[in-house]
C-alpha positions in Angstrom: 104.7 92.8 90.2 104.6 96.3 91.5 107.3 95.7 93.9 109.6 94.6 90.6 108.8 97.6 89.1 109.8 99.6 91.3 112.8 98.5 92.2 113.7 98.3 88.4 112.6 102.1 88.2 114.8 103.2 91.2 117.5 100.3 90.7 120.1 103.6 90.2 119.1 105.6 93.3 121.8 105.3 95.8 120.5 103.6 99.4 121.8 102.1 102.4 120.8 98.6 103.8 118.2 99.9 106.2 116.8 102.2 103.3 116.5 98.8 101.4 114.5 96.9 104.1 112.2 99.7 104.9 111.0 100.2 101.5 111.2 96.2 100.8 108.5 96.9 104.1 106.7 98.8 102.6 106.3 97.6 99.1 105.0 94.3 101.0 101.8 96.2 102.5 103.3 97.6 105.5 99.8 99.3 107.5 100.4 102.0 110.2 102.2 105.7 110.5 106.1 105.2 110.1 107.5 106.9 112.8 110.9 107.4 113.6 110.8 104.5 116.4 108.9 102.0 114.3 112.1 102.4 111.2 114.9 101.9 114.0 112.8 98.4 114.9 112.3 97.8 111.3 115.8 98.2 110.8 117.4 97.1 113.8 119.1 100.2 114.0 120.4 101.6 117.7 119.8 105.3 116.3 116.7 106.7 116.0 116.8 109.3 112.6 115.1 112.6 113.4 113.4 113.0 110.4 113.3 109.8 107.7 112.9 110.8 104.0 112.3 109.0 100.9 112.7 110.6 97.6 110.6 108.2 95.0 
């Protein structure tokens, strides 16, 4: 439920596709410190973002 609500509260917000699955991550009960090498696994991304921000 809390996931649904969020994502109808920020359905506007622009994103990318990894944005999307990291905070789909999270929302499921994702445990641990997000660091910059954990999100390029998460996302399957080859680039590893110096500094990852989410604006909620």
């Amino acid at each position: 439920m809390q996931k649904a609500c969020f994502w109808q509260r920020f359905a506007a917000q622009p994103r990318n596709e990894r944005q999307t699955k990291v905070l789909n991550r999270l929302l499921d009960g994702f445990e641990g410190k997000l660091s910059p090498k954990r999100w390029a696994a998460m996302t399957s991304s080859t680039t590893i973002p110096g500094c990852v921000t989410l604006r909620i």
